[in-house]
N, C-alpha and C positions, 0 to 999 in steps of 0.2 A: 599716576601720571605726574612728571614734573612740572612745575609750577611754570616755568620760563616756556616749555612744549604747550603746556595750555591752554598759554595766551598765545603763544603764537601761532598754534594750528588755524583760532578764532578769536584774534586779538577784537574783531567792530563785533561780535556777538559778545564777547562775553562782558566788555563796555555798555553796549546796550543794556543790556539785561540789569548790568548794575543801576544805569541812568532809570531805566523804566522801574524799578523797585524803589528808590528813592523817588521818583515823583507820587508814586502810589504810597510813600509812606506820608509824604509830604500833605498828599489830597486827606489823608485821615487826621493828621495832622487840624489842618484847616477847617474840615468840618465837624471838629470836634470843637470850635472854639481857641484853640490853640496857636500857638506863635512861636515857629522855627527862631531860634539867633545863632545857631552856627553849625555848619555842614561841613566842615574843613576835615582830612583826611577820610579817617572811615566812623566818623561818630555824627550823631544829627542830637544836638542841641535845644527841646522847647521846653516852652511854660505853659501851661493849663491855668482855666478859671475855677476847674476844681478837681477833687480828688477823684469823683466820678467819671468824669469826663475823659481824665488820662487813663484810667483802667480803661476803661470804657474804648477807646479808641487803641489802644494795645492789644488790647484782645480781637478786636475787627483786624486790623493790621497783621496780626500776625497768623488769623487765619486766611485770608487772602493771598499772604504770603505763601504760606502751606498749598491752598488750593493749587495755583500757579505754580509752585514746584514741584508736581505729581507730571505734569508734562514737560519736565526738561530734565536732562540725563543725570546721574544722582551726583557726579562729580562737578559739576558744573552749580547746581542747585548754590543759592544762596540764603544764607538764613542771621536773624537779626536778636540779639539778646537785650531785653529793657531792664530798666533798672526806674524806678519810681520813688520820690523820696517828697512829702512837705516840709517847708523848710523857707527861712528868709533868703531872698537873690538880690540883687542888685543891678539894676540894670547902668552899664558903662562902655560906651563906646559901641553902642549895637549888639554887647554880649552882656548875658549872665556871667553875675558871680556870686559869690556867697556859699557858705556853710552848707547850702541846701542842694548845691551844683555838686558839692564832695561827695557829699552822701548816695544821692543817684548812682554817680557815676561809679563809684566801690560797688552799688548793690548789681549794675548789670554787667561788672566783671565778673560777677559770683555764678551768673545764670546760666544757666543751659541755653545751647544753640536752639532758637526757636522760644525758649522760654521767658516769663517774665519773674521777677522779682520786686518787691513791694516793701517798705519798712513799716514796723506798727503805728507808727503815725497814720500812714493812708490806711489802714489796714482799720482802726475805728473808727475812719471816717466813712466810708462806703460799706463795711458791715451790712448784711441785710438790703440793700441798695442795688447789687447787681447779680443776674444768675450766672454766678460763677463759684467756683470754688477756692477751699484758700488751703493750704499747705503749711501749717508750721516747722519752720528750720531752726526753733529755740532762737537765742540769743551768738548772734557770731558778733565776733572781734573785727572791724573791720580797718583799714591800712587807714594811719593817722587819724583816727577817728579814737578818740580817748577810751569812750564807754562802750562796751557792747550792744548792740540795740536786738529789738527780737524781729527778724523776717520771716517771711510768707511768701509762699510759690503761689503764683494764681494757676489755678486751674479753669479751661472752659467746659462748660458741662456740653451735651450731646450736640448736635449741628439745631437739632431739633428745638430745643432752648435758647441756641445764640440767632436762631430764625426769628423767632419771635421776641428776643430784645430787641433784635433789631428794630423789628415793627414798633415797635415800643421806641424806639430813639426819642420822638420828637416830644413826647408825651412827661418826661422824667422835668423833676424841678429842681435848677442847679444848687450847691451848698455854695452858700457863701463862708469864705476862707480871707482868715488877716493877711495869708502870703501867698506867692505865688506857689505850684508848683513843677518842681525842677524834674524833665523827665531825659536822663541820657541813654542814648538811644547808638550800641555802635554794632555797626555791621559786618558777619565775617563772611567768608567762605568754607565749607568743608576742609579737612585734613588743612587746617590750620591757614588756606591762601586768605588774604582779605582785600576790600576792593584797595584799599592805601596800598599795596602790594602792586595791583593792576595798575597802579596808577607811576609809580615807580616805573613799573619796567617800559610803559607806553612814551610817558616824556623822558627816559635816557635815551629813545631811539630818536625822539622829533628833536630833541635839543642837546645831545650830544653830552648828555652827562655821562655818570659811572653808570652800570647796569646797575648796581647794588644801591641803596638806601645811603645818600651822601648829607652829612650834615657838617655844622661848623659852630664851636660853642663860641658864642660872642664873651668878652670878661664882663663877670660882673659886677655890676656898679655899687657904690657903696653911700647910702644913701645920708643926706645928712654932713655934719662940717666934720665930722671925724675922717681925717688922710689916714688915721694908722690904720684902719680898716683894710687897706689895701692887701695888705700878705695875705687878709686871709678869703678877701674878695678875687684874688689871682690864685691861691693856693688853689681854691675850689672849683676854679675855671680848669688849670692845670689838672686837677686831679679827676675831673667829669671829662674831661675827653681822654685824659689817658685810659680811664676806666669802658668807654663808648669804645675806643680802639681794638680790642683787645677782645670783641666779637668781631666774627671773622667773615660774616657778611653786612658789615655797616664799612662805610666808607666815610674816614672822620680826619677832618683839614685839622693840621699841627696848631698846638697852644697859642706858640711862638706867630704863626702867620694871623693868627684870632687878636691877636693883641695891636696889630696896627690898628684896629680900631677904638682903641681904650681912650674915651672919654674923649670920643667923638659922634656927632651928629649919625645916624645911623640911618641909609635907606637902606631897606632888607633886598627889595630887588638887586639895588646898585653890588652890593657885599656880596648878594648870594655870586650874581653872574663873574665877579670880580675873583672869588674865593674858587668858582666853579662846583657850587654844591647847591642842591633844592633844598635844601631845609635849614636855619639858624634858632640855634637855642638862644634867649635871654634871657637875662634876670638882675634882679635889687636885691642886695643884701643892705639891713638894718640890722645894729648891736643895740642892747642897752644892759653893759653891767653882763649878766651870763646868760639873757635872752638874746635869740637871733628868729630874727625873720624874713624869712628867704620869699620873694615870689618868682616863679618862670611860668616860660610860655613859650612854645614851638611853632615855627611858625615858615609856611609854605613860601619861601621864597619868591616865587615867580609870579605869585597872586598876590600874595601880602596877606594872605588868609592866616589866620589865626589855627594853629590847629588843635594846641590844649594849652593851659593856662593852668597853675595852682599856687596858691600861698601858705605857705608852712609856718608856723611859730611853733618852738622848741625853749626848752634849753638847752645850753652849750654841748651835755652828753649827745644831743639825739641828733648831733651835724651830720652823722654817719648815715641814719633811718635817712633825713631830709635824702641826701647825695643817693642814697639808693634809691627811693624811690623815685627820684628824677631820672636815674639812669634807667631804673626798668620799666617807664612812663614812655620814655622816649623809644625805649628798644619795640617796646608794644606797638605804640602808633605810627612807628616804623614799618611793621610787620615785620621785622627780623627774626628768622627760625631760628631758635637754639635750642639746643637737647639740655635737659637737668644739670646733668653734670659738668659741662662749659659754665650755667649760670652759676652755680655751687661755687664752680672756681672762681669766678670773675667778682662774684657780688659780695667776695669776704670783706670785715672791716678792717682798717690797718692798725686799729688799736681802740682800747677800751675807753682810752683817757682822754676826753677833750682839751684839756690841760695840756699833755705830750702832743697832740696833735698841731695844738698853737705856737710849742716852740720848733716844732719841725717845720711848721709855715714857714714861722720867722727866718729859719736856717736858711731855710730854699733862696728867701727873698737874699737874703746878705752873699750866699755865696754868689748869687747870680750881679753881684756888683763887680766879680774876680778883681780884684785886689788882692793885699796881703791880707788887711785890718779887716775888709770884708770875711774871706777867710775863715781867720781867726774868729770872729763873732760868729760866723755859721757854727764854727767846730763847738763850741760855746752852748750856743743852743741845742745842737743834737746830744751832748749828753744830757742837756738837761731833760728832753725828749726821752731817753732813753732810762735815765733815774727816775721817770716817774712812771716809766712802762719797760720792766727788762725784755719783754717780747716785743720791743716795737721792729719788727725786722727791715722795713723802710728808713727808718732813725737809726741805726747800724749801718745799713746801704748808703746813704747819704754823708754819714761823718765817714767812711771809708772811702770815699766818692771825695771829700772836702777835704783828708790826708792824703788822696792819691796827689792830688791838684798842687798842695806842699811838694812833694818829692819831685813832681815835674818843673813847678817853675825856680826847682833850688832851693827853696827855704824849710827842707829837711833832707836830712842825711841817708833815711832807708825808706820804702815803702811797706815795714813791716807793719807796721800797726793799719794801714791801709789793706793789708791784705787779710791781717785776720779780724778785723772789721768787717770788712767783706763777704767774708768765708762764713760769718757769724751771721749774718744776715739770710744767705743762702739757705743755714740750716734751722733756718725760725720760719723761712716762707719759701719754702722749695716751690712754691706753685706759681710765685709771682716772677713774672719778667726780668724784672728790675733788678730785683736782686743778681741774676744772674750774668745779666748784662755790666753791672758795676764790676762782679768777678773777673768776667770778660775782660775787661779796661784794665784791670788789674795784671792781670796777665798780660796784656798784650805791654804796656811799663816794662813789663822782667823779662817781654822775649822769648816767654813762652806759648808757642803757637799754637802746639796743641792742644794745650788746655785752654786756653784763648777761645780756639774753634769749637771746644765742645759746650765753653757756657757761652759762647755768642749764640750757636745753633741752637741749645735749649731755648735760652729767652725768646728764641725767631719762631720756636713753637710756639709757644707760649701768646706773642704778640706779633705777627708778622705787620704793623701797622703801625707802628710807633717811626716814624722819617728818619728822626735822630738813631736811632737803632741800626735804621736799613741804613744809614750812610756809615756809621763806624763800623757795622761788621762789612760795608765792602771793602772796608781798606785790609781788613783781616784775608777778605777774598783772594785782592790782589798780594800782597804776598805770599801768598798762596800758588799767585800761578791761575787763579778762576776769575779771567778777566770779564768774561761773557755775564756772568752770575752777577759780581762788581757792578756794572755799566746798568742791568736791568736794575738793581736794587736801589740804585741812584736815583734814577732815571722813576721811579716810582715815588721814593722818599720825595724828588721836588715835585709832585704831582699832588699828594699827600700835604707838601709844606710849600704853598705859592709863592712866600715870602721869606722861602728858606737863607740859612747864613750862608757866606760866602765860603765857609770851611768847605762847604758840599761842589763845589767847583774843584776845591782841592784834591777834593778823595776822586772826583768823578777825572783830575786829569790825569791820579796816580796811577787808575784801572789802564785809560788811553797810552804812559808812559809805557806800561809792562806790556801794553799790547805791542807797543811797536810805534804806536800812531802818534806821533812827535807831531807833526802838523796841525793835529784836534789837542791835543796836549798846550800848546805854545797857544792856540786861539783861549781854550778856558782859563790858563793862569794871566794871559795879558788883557782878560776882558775885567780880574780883581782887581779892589782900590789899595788892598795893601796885602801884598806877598810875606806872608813867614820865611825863615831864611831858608829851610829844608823844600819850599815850595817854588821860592827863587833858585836852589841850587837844580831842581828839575826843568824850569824854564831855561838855564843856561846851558845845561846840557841836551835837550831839545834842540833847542837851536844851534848848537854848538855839530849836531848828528846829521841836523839839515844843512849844514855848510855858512853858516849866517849865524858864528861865534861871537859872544862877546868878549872884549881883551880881560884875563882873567886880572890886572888891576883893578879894573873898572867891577869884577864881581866883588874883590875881597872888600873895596872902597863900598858897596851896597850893603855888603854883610855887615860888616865891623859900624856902621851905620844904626843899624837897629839894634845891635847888642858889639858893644867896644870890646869884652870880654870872647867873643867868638872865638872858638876852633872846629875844625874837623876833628877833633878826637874819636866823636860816638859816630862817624857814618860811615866806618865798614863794620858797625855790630846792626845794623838794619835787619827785619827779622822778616828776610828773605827765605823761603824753604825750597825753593830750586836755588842748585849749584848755576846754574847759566843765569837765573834773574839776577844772583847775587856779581856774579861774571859781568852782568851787562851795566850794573850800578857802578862798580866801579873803575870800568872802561869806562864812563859818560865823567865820573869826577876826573878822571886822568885827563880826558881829553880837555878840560876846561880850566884844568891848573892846577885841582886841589891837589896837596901833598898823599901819600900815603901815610897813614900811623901807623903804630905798632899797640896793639892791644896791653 
């Protein structure tokens, strides 16, 4: 049965049952000695006074669990994986933190539904101490955890044995322990639904969100009086939601709209309802020299609950492990389905070299100044990206990306090196978007539509989710002729980007132009603050259709305004692929004055 039919056949049963297992986890919890600090998504958070006592109280739990699920239908049934680790915590702000939180919480990723999982630490401390059994799994490797450590499966021995520990509860005398310990506790559903899932689909319907799992990476901050940190405090901002986008049931607000709140006061509520998403990522980044220390933390919007937190320290090579593991942290407690092979694609690294990685930050950051001298320094640093990693296929996309931007604003002669930069890129990372999309762009320069259409529609595989995407392949739409397609893609991309650029008015009045609908055309381009001059000559000829022309003095006086050098030369080469759309363009330039050229 589908997930979405499940909860809806019995959306307050299957809530219930969730609420009534987490108080019952809660009650063992408690009378174990124990102290919840954080219940946020689908994970429960405590500390114990001893080693004993979390066995001890995990094993009760989870057969009560079990009991209780022998009466309700097997699809429906819910079951809870633990993870038990001693270790130093910290208590801050009402939560654990510490080394000792990490470890747990790796170990009852590891676990079997229903089961528990224990590190040798507890494992010589309760020794001989409870009847139960213990299971060695050798020593595993676990995620950002340096050493391998050696785990153990608890087993409970017959009903008959855990009868009379129980009786035995009160009798037992507690260890005393220098730390606390840390026990993460998170709860799933069968065939993969989890209650964080339930809880999605319940508030999109009460509060008018997306169906799907909506999140919004906030930038992150760069801590400390170092400003140059910034490229790569935004690079990693950019590059965590481009990577979040590109599963294809998460719903993730554009970089671009993330960044009005850069190095401002932050209420999560106010952002979340403003952004239109449940959930923001955060995070600090710290340098020193070729350490970086990343901390995040996901966090429920509407509550302000905390839903996971970690802090990574690396060096410079392992930026890549950090970034993945935040992004597969987050797609988890999301509960987002993905099969193997999506994640396989999704969670490749873009290069080996933390070094190349830093000059393509830098690239990003300078092209995004568009200038000329900007530019030029991006194009600068993607070679050097590139000479210290020949496979960086991004660092190829990007200097092809930053030669295409030369040949459009004039300060180069061909768009050849643009295109086989491009084309290079394409064939070092056939798998990635981007690449395909810079191709795209590329194409669409030279007017060629076809091949335009086939790597815009690749990368649309690929990433149907990227705003900026959805807004430049409508314009490929509309001259096309696919105005319907255009208008939705738009119309999506500013849903996607709240704080979208004013180009996306453009594209969305060029779709309304080729429909016909000159009246919504003339509303979008006269509600921008500054008209490009191809964007202006559609407003005049708009209104020029409606009967409500402007004297075509008064256009060329507009145009020769923004650029003195202006002509009509390029605008009967438009890469129009209907004969009548091309017909109707340039009826609309006649009617408003412009000359005809001659090719």
């Amino acid at each position: 049965m589908g997930y979405s039919k499940l909860v809806g056949n019995d959306e307050e049963g299957t809530l219930h049952l969730f609420h009534q297992y987490a108080e019952l986890v809660a009650g063992f919890v408690s009378a174990h000695g124990g102290r919840i600090f954080n219940t946020a998504g689908d994970a429960l958070l405590a500390e114990f006074p001893s080693p004993v006592e979390a066995v001890r109280a995990s094993l009760e739990m989870q057969r009560e669990i079990e009991q209780q699920n022998q009466s309700i239908a097997k699809h429906r049934q819910i079951h809870f994986r633990i993870g038990i680790h001693l270790g130093d915590v910290v208590v801050e702000d009402n939560n654990l933190e510490g080394d000792g939180i990490n470890v747990a919480a790796r170990l009852q990723s590891q676990a079997d539904a229903g089961g528990i999982l224990i590190s040798d630490d507890i494992y010589r401390q309760i020794r001989g101490k409870l009847d139960a059994a213990f299971e060695s799994l050798g020593r595993r490797r676990l995620k950002n955890i340096s050493t391998p450590i050696p785990i153990y499966r608890v087993l409970p021995k017959s009903r008959s044995w855990l009868q009379r520990l129980l009786r035995r509860a009160g009798d037992h005398r507690p260890l005393t322990v220098a730390a606390g310990t840390a026990v993460a506790i998170v709860a799933i559903l069968t065939f993969v639904f989890s209650p964080a899932a339930i809880w999605n689909f319940v508030t999109s319907r009460i509060e008018g969100l997306p169906e799907e799992p909506s999140i919004a990476v906030l930038p992150l901050k760069a801590l400390g009086d170092n400003s140059q940190e910034d490229y790569l405090c935004d690079g990693l901002t950019t590059d965590i939601t481009a990577e979040l986008s590109r599963f294809k049931n998460l719903f993730v607000i554009a970089s671009n709209s993330s960044f009005a709140y850069k190095n401002k006061p932050v209420d999560v509520q106010t952002v979340g309802r403003a952004l239109g998403v449940r959930y923001l990522l955060q995070g600090t980044l710290q340098r020193d020299g070729s350490r970086v220390r990343i901390s995040a933390q996901l966090v429920d919007a509407p509550s302000r609950r905390q839903i996971w937190s970690d802090r990574y320290d690396s060096q410079g090579d392992d930026i890549f492990a950090i970034q993945d593991d935040i992004i597969e942290t987050v797609v988890a407690r999301l509960a987002v389905q993905v099969n193997a092979a999506e994640r396989e694609r999704i969670m490749q690294d873009p290069t080996d070299s933390a070094e190349a990685y830093d000059h393509y930050l830098k690239g990003r950051q300078l092209f995004d100044l568009y200038t000329r001298e900007g530019n030029a320094g991006a194009k600068q640093e993607f070679s050097r990206a590139i000479a210290l990693d020949p496979k960086f296929a991004r660092a190829y996309s990007w200097a092809g990306y930053a030669h295409l931007e030369d040949y459009k604003q004039g300060w180069a002669d061909s768009p050849e090196l643009a295109s086989r930069l491009a084309t290079q890129a394409v064939s070092l990372a056939p798998d990635d978007y981007y690449t395909h999309w810079t191709l795209a762009s590329v194409y669409m320069e030279l007017k060629d539509t076809a091949a335009a259409r086939r790597e815009y529609d690749r990368a649309y595989e690929l990433n149907a989710n990227d705003p900026d995407l959805l807004a430049e392949r409508a314009d490929m739409l509309s001259f096309q002729g696919n105005t319907a397609n255009a208008i939705a893609d738009i119309e999506r991309a500013k849903r996607l980007n709240p704080g979208f650029p004013e180009w996306y008015q453009w594209s969305l009045a060029l779709a309304h132009f080729q429909d016909r609908n000159y009246d919504e055309t003339v509303k979008l381009l006269t509600a921008m603050s500054d008209l490009p001059n191809e964007a202006y000559l559609m407003l005049a000829m708009s209104r020029a259709r409606m009967g409500n022309p402007i004297a075509p003095d008064d256009i060329m006086t507009e145009l020769r305004s923004k650029d003195p050098e202006w002509t009509p030369a390029h605008l009967d080469r438009m890469p129009f692929v209907k004969a009548e759309d091309q017909e109707h363009w340039m009826k609309g330039l006649e009617m408003i004055g412009i000359p005809k050229t001659t090719k």
